[in-house]
C-alpha positions in Angstrom: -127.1 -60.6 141.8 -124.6 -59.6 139.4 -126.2 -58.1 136.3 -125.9 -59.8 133.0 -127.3 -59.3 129.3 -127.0 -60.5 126.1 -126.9 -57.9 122.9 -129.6 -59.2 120.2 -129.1 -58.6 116.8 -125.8 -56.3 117.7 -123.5 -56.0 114.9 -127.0 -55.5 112.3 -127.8 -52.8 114.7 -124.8 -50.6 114.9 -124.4 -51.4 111.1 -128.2 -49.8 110.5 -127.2 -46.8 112.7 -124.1 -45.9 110.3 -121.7 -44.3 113.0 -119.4 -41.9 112.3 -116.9 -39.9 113.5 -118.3 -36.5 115.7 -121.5 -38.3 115.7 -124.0 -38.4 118.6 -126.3 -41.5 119.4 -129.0 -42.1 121.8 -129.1 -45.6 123.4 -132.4 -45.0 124.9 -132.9 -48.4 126.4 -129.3 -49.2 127.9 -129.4 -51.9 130.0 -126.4 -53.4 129.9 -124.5 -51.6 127.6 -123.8 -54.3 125.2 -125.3 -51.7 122.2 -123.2 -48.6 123.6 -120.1 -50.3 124.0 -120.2 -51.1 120.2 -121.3 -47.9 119.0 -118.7 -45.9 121.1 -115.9 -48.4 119.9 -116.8 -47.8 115.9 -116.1 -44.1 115.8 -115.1 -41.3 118.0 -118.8 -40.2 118.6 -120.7 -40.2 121.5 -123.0 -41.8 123.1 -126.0 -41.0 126.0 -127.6 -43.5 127.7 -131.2 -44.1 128.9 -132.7 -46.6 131.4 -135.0 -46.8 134.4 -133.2 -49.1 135.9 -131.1 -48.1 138.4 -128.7 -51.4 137.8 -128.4 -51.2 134.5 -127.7 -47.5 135.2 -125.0 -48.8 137.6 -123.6 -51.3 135.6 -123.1 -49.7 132.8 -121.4 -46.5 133.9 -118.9 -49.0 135.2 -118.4 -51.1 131.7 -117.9 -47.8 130.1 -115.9 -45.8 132.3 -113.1 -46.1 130.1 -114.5 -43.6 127.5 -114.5 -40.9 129.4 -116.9 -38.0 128.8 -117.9 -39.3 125.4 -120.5 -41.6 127.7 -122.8 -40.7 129.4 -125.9 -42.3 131.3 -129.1 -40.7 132.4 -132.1 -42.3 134.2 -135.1 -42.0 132.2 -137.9 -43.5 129.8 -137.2 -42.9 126.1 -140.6 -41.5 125.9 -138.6 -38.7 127.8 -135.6 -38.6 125.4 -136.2 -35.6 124.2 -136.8 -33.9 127.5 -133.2 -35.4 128.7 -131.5 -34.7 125.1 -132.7 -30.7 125.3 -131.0 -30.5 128.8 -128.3 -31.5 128.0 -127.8 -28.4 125.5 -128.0 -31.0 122.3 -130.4 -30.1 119.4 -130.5 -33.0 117.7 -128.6 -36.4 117.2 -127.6 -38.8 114.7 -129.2 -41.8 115.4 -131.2 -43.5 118.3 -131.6 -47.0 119.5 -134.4 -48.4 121.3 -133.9 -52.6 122.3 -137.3 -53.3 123.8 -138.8 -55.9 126.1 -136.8 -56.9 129.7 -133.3 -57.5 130.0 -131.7 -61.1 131.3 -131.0 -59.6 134.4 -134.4 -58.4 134.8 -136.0 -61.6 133.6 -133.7 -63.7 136.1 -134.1 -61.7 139.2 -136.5 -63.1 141.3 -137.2 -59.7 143.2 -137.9 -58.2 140.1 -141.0 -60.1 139.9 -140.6 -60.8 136.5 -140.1 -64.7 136.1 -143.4 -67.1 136.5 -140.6 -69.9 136.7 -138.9 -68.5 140.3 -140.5 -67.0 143.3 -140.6 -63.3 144.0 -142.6 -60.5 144.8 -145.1 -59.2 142.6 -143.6 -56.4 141.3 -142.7 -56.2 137.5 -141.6 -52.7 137.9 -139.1 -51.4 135.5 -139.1 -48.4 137.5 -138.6 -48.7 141.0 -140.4 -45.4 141.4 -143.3 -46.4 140.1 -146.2 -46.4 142.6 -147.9 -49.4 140.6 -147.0 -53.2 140.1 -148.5 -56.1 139.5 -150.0 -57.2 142.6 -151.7 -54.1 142.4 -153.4 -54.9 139.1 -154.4 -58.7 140.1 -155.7 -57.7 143.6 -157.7 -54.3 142.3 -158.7 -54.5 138.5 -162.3 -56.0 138.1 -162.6 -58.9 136.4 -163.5 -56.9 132.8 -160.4 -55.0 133.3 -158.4 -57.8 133.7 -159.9 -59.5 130.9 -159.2 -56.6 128.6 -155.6 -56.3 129.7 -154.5 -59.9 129.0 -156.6 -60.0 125.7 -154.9 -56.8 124.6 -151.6 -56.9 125.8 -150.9 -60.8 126.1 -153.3 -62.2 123.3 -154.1 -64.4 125.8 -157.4 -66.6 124.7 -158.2 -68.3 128.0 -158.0 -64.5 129.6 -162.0 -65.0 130.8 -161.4 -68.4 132.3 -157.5 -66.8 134.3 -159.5 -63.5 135.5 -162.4 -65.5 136.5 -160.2 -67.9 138.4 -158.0 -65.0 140.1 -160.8 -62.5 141.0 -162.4 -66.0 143.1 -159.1 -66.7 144.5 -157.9 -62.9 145.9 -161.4 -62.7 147.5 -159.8 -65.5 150.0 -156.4 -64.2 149.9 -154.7 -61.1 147.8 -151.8 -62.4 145.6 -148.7 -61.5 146.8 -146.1 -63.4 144.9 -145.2 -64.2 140.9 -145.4 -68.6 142.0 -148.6 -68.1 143.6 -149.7 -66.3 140.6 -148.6 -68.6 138.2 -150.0 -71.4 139.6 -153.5 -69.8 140.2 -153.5 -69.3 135.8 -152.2 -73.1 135.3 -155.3 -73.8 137.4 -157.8 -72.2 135.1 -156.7 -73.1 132.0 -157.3 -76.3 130.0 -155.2 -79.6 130.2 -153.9 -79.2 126.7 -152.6 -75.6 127.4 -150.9 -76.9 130.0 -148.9 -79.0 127.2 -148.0 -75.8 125.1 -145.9 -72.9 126.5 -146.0 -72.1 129.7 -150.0 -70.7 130.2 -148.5 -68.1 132.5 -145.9 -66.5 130.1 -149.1 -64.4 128.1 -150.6 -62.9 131.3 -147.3 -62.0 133.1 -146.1 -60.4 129.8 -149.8 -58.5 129.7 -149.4 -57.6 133.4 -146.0 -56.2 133.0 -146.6 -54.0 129.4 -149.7 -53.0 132.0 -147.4 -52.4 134.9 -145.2 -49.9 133.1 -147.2 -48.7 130.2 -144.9 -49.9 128.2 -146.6 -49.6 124.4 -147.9 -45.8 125.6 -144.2 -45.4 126.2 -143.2 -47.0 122.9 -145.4 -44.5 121.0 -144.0 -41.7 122.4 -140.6 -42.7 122.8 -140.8 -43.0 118.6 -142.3 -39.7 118.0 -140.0 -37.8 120.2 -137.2 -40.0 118.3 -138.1 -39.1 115.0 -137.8 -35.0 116.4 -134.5 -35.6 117.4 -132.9 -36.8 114.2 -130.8 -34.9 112.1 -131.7 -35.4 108.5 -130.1 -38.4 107.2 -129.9 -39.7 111.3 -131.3 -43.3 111.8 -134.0 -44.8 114.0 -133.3 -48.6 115.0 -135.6 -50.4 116.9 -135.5 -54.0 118.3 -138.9 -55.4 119.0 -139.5 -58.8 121.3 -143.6 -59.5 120.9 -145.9 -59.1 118.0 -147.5 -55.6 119.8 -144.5 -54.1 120.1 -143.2 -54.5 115.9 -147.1 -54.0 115.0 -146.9 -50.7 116.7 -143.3 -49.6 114.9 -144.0 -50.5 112.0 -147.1 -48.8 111.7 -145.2 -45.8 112.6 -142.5 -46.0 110.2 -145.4 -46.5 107.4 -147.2 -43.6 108.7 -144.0 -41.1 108.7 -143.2 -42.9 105.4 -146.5 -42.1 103.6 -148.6 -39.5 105.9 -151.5 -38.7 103.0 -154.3 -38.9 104.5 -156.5 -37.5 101.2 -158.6 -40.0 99.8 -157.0 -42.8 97.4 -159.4 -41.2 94.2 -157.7 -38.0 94.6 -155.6 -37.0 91.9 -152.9 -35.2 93.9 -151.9 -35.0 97.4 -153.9 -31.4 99.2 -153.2 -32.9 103.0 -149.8 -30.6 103.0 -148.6 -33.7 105.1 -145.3 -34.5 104.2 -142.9 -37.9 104.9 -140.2 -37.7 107.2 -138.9 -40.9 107.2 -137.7 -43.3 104.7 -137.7 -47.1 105.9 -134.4 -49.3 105.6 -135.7 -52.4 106.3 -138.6 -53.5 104.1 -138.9 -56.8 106.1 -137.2 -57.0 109.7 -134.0 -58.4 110.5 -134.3 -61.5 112.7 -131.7 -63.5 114.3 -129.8 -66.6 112.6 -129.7 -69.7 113.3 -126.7 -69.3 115.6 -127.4 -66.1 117.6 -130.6 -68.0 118.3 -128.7 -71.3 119.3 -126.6 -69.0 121.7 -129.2 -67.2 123.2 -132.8 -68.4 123.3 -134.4 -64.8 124.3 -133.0 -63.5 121.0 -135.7 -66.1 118.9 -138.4 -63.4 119.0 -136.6 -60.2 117.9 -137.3 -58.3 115.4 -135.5 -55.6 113.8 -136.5 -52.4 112.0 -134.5 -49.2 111.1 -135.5 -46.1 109.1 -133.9 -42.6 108.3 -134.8 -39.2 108.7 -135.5 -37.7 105.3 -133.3 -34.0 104.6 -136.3 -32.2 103.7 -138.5 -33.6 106.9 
């Protein structure tokens, strides 16, 4: 399967990030290289890549062949991007990107195990090297576990009723693909969920931040950002669910205002100091048209701040 994604929000990004000649950017969620194709085309800068994938890896060392050494792609999860930056002899950069969630080509890839709409294996790994997937989680969690997982990662409020319903069914037979698993969760919820959204899109997406640990990631992908940046360097991060923008922008208030004295103290005596400054007082969201022209762009959020010169 050839592989395929769509840039969200991708001329309000690279505008956020303010590139500029000699500069050097951290894509550290490249998929396709939609973002890094754009940034390395606005100034003579350059540009290092980061995904787990290894076909976004592959495809997008091939899209940017053309610019030579100022690309360059490494496999990795940004909450390693400071680990890969370091080795590569570079201090500090000018601005990093993070575009969450799952790419098209993820999403659309059966053997991915991604999709409740098309059969596959139960995988949902991002990371093919990573020893757990989904089918391990359905067959092995207990019940509590499982409830725990969807309420907290999905928001899911029939999770009782779906673990209930697939603890009964593995005892039979393990789950082994992402059809049987979807149809097991239309089975235990109400009729009138059934009407709504697909009932399975809460728990897959619950399974799969489970799966790769995606918010742990997240956190430490944005700390180790934020150690990067040169003052003045920019932070720009695209969120797709409601945990995900929760989570940055909680950050960026936190590095933004880091007192922790009490609010009746008449002067600050933490000695905690703020190292960012936040661009975006509400996030950018698509228009009207992006959204018209790709439906997985309706749920993005965007949110940039900047390293402050005294941080």
């Amino acid at each position: 399967m050839e592989f395929s994604h769509v840039p969200v929000l991708l001329y309000e990004t690279i505008d956020l990030l303010k590139i500029k000649d000699g500069g050097i950017y951290v894509d550290a969620t490249l998929g396709g290289g939609g973002h890094s194709e754009e940034i390395l085309k606005r100034a003579n800068c350059r540009v290092i890549g980061l995904d787990q994938d290894d076909d976004a890896l592959a495809y997008a060392l091939k899209r940017l062949t053309s610019f030579g050494d100022r690309f360059i792609a490494l496999k990795g999860n940004f909450r390693q991007i400071r680990k890969v930056v370091y080795q590569l002899g570079i201090d500090a950069v000018d601005g990093v990107l993070m575009d969450l969630g799952v790419s098209s080509f993820q999403l659309d890839n059966p053997e991915k195990g991604f999709s409740y709409n098309q059969d596959g294996p139960l995988d949902m790994r991002m990371d093919s090297k990573n020893p757990k997937t989904a089918a391990d989680v359905v067959n092995t969690y207990s019940e509590k576990e499982l409830i725990s997982i969807f309420y907290e990662y999905g928001e899911e409020r029939y999770a009782p009723q779906i673990a209930r319903a697939i603890v009964k069914r593995r005892e039979k037979k393990p789950f082994t693909t992402t059809l049987e698993l979807a149809e097991e969760i239309i089975r235990a919820v109400p009729a009138k969920a059934r009407r709504e959204k697909h009932p399975a899109k809460r728990v897959f997406q619950a399974l799969r931040i489970e799966v790769n640990d995606e918010l742990g990631s997240l956190e430490e992908g944005l700390v180790g950002a934020v150690e990067l940046l040169k003052p003045g360097g920019r932070i720009v991060v695209i969120t797709f669910h409601s945990l995900e923008d929760r989570l940055v922008k909680k950050f960026f208030r936190r590095e933004e205002n880091p007192c922790v004295c009490p609010k009746d103290f008449p002067v600050c005596v933490c000695g905690k100091k703020p190292r960012l400054k936040i661009i975006t007082k509400k996030p950018i969201i698509p228009g009207p048209q992006e959204v018209e022209k790709n439906r997985r762009s309706h749920s993005a959020k965007l949110r940039a701040a900047e390293k402050l010169s005294f941080a």
